[in-house]
N, C-alpha and C positions, 0 to 999 in steps of 0.2 A: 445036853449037859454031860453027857456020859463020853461020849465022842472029844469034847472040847478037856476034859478032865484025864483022858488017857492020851491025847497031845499034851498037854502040862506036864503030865509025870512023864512021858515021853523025851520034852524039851529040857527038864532036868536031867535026867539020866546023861542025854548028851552033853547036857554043860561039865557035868562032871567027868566025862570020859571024852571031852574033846582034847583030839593032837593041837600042839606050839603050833604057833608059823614059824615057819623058816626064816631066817638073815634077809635074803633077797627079796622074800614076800613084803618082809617090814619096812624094809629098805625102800622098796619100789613105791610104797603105800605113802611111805615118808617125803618123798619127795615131791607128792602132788599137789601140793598146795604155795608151793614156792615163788610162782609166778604173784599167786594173791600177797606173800607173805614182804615180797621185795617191792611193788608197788606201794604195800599199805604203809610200810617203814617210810618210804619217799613221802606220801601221802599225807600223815599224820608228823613226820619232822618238818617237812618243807615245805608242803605246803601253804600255809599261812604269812609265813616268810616270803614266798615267791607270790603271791598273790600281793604285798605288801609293797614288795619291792616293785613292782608291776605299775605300782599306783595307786591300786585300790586301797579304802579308809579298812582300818581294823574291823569293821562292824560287817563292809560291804565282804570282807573276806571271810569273815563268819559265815555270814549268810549261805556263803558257797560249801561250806564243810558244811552246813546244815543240811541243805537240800540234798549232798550225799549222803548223810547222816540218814535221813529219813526215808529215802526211797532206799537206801541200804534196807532200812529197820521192816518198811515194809513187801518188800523182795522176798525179802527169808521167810517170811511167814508162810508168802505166797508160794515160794520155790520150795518149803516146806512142808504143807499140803498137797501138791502138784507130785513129788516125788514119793511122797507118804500113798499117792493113789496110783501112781504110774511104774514107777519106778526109775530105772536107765538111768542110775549114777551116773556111770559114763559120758552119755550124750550129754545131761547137765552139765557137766564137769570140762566138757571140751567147748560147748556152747558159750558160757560164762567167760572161760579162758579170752577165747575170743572178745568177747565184749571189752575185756580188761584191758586187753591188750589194743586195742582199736585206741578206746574213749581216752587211757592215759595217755596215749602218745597227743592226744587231740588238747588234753589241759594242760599240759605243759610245755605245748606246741608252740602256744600263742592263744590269743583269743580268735576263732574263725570267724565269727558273727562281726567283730568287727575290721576283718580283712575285706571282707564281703560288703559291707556298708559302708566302709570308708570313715569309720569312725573311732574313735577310741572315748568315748563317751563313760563314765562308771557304770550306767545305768547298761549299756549293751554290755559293757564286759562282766558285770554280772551275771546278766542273763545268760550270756553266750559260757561264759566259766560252770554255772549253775548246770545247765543242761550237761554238756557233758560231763561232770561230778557226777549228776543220775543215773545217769548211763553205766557211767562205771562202778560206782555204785553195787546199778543190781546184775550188771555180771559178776562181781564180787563177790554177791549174794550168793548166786546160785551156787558157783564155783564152792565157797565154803560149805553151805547147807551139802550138796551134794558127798564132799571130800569127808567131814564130819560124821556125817549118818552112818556112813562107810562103816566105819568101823565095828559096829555090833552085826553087821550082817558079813563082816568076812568071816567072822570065826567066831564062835561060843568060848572057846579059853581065854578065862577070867586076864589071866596074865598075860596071854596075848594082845588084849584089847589095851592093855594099860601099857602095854610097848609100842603097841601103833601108836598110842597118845601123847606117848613120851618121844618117839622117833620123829611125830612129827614136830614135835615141839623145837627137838633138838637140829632138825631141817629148817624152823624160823629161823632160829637164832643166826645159822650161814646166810640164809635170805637179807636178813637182817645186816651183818659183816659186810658179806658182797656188795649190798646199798652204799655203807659208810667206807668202805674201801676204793669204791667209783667216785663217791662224795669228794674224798679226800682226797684226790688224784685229780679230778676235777678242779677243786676248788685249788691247787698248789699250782696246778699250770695256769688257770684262767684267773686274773686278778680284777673280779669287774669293778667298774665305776659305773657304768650308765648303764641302763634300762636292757637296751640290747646284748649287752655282753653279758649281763643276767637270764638272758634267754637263751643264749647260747650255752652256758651254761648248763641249763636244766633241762636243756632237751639232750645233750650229751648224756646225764644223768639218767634219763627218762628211758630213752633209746637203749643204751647198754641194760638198762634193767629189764627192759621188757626181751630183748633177746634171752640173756640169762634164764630167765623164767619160762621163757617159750619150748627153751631145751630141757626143762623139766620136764614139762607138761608132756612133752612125746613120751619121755623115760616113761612117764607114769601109767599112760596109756596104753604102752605097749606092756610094760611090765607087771601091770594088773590088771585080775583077771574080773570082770562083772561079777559081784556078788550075785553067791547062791542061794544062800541061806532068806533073804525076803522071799526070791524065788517058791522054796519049799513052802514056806511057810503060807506063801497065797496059794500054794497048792493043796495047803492041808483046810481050806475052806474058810480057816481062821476069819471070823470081820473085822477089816480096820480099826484101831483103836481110835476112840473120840474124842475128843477134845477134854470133854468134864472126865474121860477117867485123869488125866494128870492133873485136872482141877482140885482133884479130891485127895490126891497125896499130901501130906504134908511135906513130905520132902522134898517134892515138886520145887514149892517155893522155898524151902530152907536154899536148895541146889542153886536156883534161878537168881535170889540174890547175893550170892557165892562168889558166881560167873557175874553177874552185872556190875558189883562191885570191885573184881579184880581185872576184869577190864579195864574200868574207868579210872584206874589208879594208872593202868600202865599205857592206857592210847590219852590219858593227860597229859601225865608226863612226859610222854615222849612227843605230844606237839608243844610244851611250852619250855620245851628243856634249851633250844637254839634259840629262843629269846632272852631265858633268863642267863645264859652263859655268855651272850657278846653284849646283853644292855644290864644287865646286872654286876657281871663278875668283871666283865671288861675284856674278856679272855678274844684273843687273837682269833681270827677270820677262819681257821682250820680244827678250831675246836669243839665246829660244829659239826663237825665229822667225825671227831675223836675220841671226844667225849660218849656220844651214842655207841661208839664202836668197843672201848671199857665195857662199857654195861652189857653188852652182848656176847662179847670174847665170854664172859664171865657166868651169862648166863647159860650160854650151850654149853662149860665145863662144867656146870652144876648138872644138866639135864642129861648129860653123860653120862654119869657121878647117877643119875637117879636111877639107871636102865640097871643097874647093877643089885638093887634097894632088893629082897622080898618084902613085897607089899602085903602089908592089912589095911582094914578099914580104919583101923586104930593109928597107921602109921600116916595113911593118906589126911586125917585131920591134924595129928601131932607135927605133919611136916608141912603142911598148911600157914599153918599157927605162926612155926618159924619165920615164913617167909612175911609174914605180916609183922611179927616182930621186928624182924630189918628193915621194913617200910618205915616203918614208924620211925625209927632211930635216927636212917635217911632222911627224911621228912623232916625232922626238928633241924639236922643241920643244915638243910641248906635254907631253911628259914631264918638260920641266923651266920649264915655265914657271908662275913664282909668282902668285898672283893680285893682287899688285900691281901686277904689267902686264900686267892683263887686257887693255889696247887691244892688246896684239901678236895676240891670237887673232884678231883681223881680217884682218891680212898672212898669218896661216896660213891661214882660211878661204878665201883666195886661191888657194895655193899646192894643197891638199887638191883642189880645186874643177876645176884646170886637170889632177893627177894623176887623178882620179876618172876624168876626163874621154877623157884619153889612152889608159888601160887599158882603161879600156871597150867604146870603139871598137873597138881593134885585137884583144880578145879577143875581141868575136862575129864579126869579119872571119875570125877564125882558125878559127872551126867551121865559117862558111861556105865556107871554103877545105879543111877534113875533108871536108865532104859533097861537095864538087864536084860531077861529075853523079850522083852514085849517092842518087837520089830516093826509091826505094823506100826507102829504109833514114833519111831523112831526120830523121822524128820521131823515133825512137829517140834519135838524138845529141842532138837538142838535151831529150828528154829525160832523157835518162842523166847527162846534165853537169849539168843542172837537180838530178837529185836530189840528185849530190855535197853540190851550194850549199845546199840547202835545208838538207842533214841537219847540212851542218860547221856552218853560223849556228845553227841552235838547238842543238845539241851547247852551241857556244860560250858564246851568250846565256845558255844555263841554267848553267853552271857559274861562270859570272863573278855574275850576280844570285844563285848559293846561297852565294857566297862573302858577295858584300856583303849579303847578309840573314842575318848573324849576330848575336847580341842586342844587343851592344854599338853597333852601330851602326845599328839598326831606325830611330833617331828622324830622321835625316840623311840616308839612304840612303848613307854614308861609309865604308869599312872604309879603315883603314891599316895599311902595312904598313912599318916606319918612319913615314914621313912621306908615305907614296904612297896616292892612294884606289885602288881599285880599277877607277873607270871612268877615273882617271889612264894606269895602269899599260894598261887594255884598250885605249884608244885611242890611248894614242901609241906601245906595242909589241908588240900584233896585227898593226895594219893594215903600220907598216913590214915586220915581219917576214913578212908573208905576201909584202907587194910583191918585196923580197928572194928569198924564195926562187922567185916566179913570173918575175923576171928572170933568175936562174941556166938557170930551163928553159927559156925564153925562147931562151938561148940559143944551148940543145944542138937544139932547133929547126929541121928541114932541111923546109922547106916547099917543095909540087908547085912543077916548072916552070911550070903554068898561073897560078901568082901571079904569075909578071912581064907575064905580058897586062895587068895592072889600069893600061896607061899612061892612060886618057881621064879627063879632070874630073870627080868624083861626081855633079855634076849638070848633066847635059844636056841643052838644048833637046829639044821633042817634032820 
């Protein structure tokens, strides 16, 4: 105990006398996750869509997000204890990459199983769609859980860790851009009507992004260095942290449903946002590109806007709060907005964009604020809150598309309920309502003294 208690005073002392990272370090760090971040945009907008368009019943293309949904959900757990005992972010991180990069070009290739069988059957294009979904999936998985953990083990300065978090935030948001920039470029040259010329389509799309991201992933590889800091700490004899110590925090779950619920606001939304804009608003064949691409310009200005913030633990729940505020507000309009005035869903794409962006931030700040220095136990959190997200979005996703894939309205992708469709009803009162109740927790909220260290600039000179 004596030995473990002069490490502890030890590990503080250094928290408090740890140097910035440097521009480059952040930079380098920020951009490893961009290959995941420009797939899952394609993923979560278009996919449903293109599985739709394909053929497949609303139900039968759930099923396909589910099955990634879930071997996502349980990936990170696994890649999350695996890296919790091994370590080698790196090789995770390059491992996963690869998988992502294989399996999406494979779903949005075509279906292979039924190249192979000669068939186009539902039943095989599910399966065949399904399996590689999994696949990509838990490369997905690892790739995050590894990039994620990162960060408490590159550096002990508080403020540093919340710049890695914001940088890399600020590197989705381009991930993100680059997706609806390809989208929109794509969809202006290619005018489809039939089956085929939709696949041509979205392998153009598919293709240009996975390169894009690939030329990340080097950057990041070469430009970051293995963490050292787990290193030490398995040196200093330290035992793996358990599983029941984060059982036993409160915070644990105050944190967990935070992050699960500002996920699920924002990976909703953004797969039901291309259906309720061309079957609800009416809006032209390019607005589903454009739209997403608002919300995003808007959101990396904000997250820009945040690297700038000195942060408290005071500030990280008060600018939380914010962005669920404008969820909400969001949320009620496009639940009532008519498709006569469709031009309003542009001020909303706004407003969405700047909320996204808020939440975001200060919810991975808040994990990285659970783990403090307890490194060993690292991957675990940020896998454990991973799998919440994963499993509540495909939960969700599949019960909102079994709804609207009822006969009556197969030909439209449209269910109403009254007068409400269903990606109406899912995106303007999911996402508020999750923001809602992730600000009530938000709340009750009593976050470490070592959050008010976070006084210095996000990003500071080397």
């Amino acid at each position: 105990m004596t030995m473990v208690n002069s490490i502890i005073v030890e590990s503080s002392t250094e928290l408090q006398n740890a140097e910035p990272l440097g521009r480059l370090s952040i930079l380098s760090y920020g951009v490893g996750h961009m290959l995941n971040d420009i797939t899952s945009a394609c993923w979560f907008t278009y996919l449903l869509l293109f599985l739709t368009d394909m053929g497949l019943s609303p139900r039968d293309a759930a099923i396909v997000m589910l099955s990634g949904q879930i071997a996502d959900a349980f990936a990170t757990v696994f890649a999350g204890e695996l890296i919790d005992r091994f370590g080698h972010f790196k090789l995770w991180h390059a491992g996963g990459s690869f998988l992502v990069a294989i399996s999406f070009s494979s779903v949005f290739g075509g279906c292979l199983p039924c190249k192979i069988l000669g068939t186009n059957s539902s039943t095989v294009q599910t399966i065949g769609y399904s399996t590689f979904a999994a696949i990509f999936n838990v490369g997905w998985a690892a790739t995050q859980v590894s990039h994620m953990s990162m960060v408490n083990c590159i550096t002990l300065n508080p403020t540093s860790r919340v710049a890695l978090a914001s940088c890399r935030n600020a590197f989705t948001m381009v991930s993100n851009l680059s997706l609806y920039a390809i989208a929109l470029a794509v969809f202006s040259v290619y005018d489809a009507k039939q089956s085929a010329d939709v696949k041509i389509e979205y392998r153009w799309i598919a293709y240009l992004s996975i390169f894009i991201g690939c030329c990340f992933v080097v950057i990041f590889l070469i430009g970051t260095k293995e963490p050292e800091l787990k290193l030490q700490v398995q040196c200093k004899d330290l035992s793996r942290i358990s599983w029941a110590h984060w059982f036993k925090k409160v915070l644990y779950y105050q944190v967990a449903l935070v992050y699960m619920l500002t996920r699920l606001a924002t990976n909703v939304s953004q797969a039901l946002l291309a259906f309720y804009v061309i079957d609800d608003l009416k809006m032209n064949h390019s607005s589903k590109a454009l739209v997403p691409a608002i919300i995003y310009i808007c959101s990396f200005m904000v997250s820009v806007m945040l690297q700038e913030i000195r942060w408290t633990g005071w500030r990280l729940k008060a600018f939380f709060t914010g962005g669920a505020i404008f969820w909400i507000f969001s949320g009620a309009g496009i639940f009532v907005l008519p498709s006569k005035l469709q031009s309003f869903m542009y001020i909303l794409s706004i407003t969405i964009g700047v909320a996204n962006a808020l939440m975001m931030v200060t919810a991975i700040s808040m994990e990285s604020v659970l783990v403090g220095e307890d490194l060993n136990g690292c991957a675990f959190v940020y896998g454990s809150l991973s799998f919440l997200d994963k499993l509540s979005c495909g939960l969700a996703l599949y019960v909102l598309e079994s709804y609207q894939g009822v006969p009556a309205a197969m030909d439209n992708h449209v269910v109403t309920a009254g007068h409400f469709s269903i990606s109406r009803c899912g995106l303007g009162l999911i996402p508020a309502t999750c923001a809602l109740l992730s600000a009530i927790i938000t709340y009750t909220i009593r976050l470490p003294d070592r959050s008010r260290t976070l006084m210095e600039p996000l990003l500071v000179g080397s």
